[in-house]
C-alpha positions in Angstrom: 7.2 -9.5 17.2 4.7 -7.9 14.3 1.0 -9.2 14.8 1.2 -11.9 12.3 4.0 -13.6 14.3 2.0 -13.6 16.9 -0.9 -14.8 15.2 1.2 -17.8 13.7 2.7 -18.5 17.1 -0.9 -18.9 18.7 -1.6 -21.5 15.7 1.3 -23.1 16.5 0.2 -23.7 19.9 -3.7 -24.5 18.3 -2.3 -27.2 16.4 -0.3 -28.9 19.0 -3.8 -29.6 20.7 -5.0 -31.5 16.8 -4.8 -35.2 16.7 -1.4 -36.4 15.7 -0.6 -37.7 12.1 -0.1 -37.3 8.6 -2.9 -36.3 6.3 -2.7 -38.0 2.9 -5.4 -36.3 0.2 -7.4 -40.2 0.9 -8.2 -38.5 4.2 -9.6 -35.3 3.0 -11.6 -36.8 0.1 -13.2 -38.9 2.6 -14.1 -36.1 4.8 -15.5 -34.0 1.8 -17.8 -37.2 1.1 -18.9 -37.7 4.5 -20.6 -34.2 3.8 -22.8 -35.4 1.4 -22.8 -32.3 -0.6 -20.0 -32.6 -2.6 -17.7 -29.4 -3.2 -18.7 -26.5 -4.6 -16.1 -25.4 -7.4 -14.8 -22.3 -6.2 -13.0 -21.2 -9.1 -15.7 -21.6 -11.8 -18.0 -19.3 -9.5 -15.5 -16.7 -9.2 -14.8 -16.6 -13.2 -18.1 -16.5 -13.7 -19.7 -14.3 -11.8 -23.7 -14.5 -10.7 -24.8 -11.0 -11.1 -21.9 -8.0 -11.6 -18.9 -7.1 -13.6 -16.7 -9.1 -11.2 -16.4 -12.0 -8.4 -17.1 -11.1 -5.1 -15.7 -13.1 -2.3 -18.1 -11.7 0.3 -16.5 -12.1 4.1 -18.3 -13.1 7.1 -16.2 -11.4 9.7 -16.6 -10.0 13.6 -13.5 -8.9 14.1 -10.1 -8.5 13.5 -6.4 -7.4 15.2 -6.7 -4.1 13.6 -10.1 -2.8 14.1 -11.5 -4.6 16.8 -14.8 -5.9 16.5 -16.7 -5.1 13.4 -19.8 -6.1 13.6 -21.4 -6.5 17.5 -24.1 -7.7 16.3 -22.9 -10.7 13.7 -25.3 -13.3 13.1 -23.2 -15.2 10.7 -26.1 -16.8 8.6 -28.1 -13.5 8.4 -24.9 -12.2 6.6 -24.3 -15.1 4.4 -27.6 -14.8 3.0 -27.8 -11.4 2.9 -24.7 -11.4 0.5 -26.1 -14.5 -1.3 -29.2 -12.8 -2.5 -26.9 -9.3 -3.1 -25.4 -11.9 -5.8 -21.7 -12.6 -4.5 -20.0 -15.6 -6.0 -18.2 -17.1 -2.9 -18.0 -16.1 0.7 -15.0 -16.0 2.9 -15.8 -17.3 7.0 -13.3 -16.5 9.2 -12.4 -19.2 11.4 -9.8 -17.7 13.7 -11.1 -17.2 17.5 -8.6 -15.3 19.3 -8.1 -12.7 17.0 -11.0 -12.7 14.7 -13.2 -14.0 16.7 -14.1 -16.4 14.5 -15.3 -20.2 14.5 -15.7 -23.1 12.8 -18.9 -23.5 14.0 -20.1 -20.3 12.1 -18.2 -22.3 8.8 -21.0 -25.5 9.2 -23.7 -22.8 10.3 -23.0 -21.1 6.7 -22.6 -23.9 4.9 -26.0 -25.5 5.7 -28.1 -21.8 4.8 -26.5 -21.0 1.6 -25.6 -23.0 -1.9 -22.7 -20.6 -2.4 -18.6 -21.8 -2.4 -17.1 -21.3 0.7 -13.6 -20.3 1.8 -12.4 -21.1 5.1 -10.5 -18.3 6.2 -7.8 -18.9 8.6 -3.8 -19.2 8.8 -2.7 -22.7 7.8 0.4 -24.2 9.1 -0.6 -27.5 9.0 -2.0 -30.1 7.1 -4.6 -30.9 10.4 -6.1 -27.5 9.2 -6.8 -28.6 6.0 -8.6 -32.1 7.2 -10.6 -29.8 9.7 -11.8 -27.0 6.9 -12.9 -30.4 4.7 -14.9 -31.9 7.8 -16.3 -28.2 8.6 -17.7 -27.5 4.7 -14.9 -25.4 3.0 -14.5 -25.9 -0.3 -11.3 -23.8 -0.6 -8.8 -22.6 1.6 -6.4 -19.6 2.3 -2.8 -20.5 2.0 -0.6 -17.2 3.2 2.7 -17.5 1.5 4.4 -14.8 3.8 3.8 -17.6 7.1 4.9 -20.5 5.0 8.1 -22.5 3.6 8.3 -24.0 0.4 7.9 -27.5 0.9 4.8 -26.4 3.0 3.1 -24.6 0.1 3.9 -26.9 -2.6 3.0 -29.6 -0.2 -0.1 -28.2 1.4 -1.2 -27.1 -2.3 -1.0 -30.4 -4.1 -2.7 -31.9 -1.3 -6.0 -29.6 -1.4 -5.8 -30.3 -5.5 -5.5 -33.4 -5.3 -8.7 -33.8 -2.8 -11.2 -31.1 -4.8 -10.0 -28.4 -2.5 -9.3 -25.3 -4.3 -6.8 -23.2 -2.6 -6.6 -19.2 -2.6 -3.0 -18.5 -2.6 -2.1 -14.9 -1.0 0.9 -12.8 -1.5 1.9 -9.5 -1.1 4.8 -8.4 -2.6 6.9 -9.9 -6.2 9.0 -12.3 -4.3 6.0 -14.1 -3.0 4.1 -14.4 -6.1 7.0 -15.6 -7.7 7.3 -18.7 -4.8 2.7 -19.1 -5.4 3.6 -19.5 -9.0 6.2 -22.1 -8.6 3.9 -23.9 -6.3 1.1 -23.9 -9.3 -0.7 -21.5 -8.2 -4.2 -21.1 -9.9 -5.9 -18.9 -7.8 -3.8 -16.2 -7.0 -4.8 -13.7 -3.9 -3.1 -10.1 -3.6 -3.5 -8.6 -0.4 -3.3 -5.0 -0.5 -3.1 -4.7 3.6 0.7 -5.5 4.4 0.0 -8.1 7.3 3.2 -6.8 9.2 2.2 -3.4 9.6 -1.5 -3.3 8.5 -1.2 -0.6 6.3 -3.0 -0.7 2.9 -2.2 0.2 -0.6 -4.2 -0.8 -4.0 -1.2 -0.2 -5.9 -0.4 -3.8 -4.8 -2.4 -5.2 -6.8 -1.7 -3.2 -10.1 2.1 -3.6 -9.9 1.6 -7.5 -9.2 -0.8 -8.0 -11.6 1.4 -6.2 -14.3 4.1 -8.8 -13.2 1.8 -12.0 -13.2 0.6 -10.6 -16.9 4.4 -11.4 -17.9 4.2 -15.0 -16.7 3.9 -18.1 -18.3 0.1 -19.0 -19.5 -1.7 -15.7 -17.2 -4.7 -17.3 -19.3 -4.5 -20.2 -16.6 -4.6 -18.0 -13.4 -7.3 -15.8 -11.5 -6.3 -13.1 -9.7 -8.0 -11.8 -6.2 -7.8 -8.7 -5.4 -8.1 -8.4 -1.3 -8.2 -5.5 1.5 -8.8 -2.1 1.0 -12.0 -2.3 -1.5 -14.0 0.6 0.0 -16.0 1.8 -3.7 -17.0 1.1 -6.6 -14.1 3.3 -8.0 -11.8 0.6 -5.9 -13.8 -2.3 -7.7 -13.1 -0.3 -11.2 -9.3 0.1 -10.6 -8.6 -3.2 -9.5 -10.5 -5.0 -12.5 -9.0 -2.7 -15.2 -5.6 -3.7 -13.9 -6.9 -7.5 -14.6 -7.9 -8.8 -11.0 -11.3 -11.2 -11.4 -12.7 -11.1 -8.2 -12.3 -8.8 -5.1 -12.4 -10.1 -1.3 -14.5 -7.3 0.5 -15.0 -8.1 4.2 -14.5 -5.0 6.3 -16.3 -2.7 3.9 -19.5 -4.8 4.0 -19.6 -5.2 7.5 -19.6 -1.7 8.5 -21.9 -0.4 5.9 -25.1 -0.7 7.7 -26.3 -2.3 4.3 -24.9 -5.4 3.4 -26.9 -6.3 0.3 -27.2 -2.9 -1.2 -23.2 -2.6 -0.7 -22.1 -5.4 -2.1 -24.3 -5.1 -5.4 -22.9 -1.7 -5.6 -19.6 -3.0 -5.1 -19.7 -5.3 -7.9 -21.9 -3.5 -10.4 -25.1 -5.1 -10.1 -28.6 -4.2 -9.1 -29.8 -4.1 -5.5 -31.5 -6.9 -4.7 -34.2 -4.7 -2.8 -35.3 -5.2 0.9 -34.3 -3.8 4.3 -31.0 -3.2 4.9 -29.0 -6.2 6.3 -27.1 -4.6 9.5 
């Protein structure tokens, strides 16, 4: 069994512990109001971009199956504001404990210390996931097409539209994108890191994004480009082959400079201070 089997059989067991019963989008929309915030509009931030050349999704992360942990000494709201003021457009919180050591908890923290949209990150196999990233202050989720059916992504898609949600839909090779664009896919993720093997290759992205070019009304969809963004050359490659916005989590967290990495990342000038470790 390849680590994402095993991450999707722990969920499995995770969600058998959620309250029973159906979510309708009634239910999340009440959630998100119960926040008295509103949702943040994911999309618009990442096609417009605050300061930079392109979108940054900016990830709050400890850890992961890979690389163990990545940052001992994660304060997740020092990060989030130390890539809000480094001008990223959204930020990604990992939500998964065992593997990521990850929380929801760190999702409120974040969301209470910074105006920016945020994605929870985490792998959804249920709707109870949804109703919990609403109640915890996401205002988009991940939906990984590789550890879902069909009726689960169309399902679990319509259902985040039709509450607000906006919903980053990941894929990895040409099969999967073509199942995210039958689902009507807006926001399209391509992860360079092959989750079944971990190894990583930016020429994901170009040869999907030449195929999502082809497609009915490309106008109409954003494309992500995630894992594996380690320079500013990366950055360059990826946007000249039409992805929007890049997901940089990894890179960031090691860098011993947070702020000063992600401006470079993204093309824009260093927001100045001590570096963010």
């Amino acid at each position: 069994m390849n680590i994402l089997d095993t991450i999707v059989a722990q969920k499995r067991v995770e969600v058998a512990r959620l309250p029973s019963g159906p979510i309708g989008a009634h239910d999340l929309r009440a959630a998100l109001s119960r926040r008295g915030t509103g949702v943040r509009d994911f999309s618009a931030a990442l096609a417009t971009p605050r300061q930079g050349d392109i979108g940054l999704i900016a990830e709050v992360k400890k850890a992961s199956p890979s690389a163990g942990v990545i940052c001992p000494d994660f304060d997740p709201v020092r990060i989030a504001r130390a890539y809000e003021a480094a001008g990223a457009s959204c930020l990604s919180v990992l939500t998964d404990e065992k593997f990521f050591q990850g929380s929801l908890e760190f999702l409120r923290a974040v969301r209470s210390a910074v105006s920016l949209p945020l994605l929870r990150k985490d792998f959804i196999i249920d709707e109870r996931q949804i109703l919990e990233a609403a109640e915890a202050g996401a205002d988009a989720i991940l939906l990984i097409v590789a550890i879902l059916d069909d009726v689960r992504l169309s399902h679990f898609h319509a259902l985040a539209d039709a509450a607000g949600l906006a919903a980053l839909v990941e894929v990895h090779d040409e099969a999967e994108l073509t199942r995210a664009l039958a689902c009507g896919a807006r926001l399209i993720g391509v992860n360079n890191r092959n989750l079944k093997t971990f190894t990583v290759d930016l020429a994901t992205t170009e040869h999907l994004a030449r195929i999502l070019a082809r497609a009915d009304r490309p106008a109409d969809r954003l494309l992500v480009a995630e894992s594996g963004i380690r320079t500013r050359s990366d950055v360059v490659r990826l946007r000249d082959c039409g992805a929007r916005a890049i997901l940089v989590g990894e890179t960031l967290m090691r860098s011993g400079d947070i702020s000063g990495t992600a401006a470079a990342l993204i093309g824009a000038e260093p927001c100045g201070g001590p570096p963010i470790r």
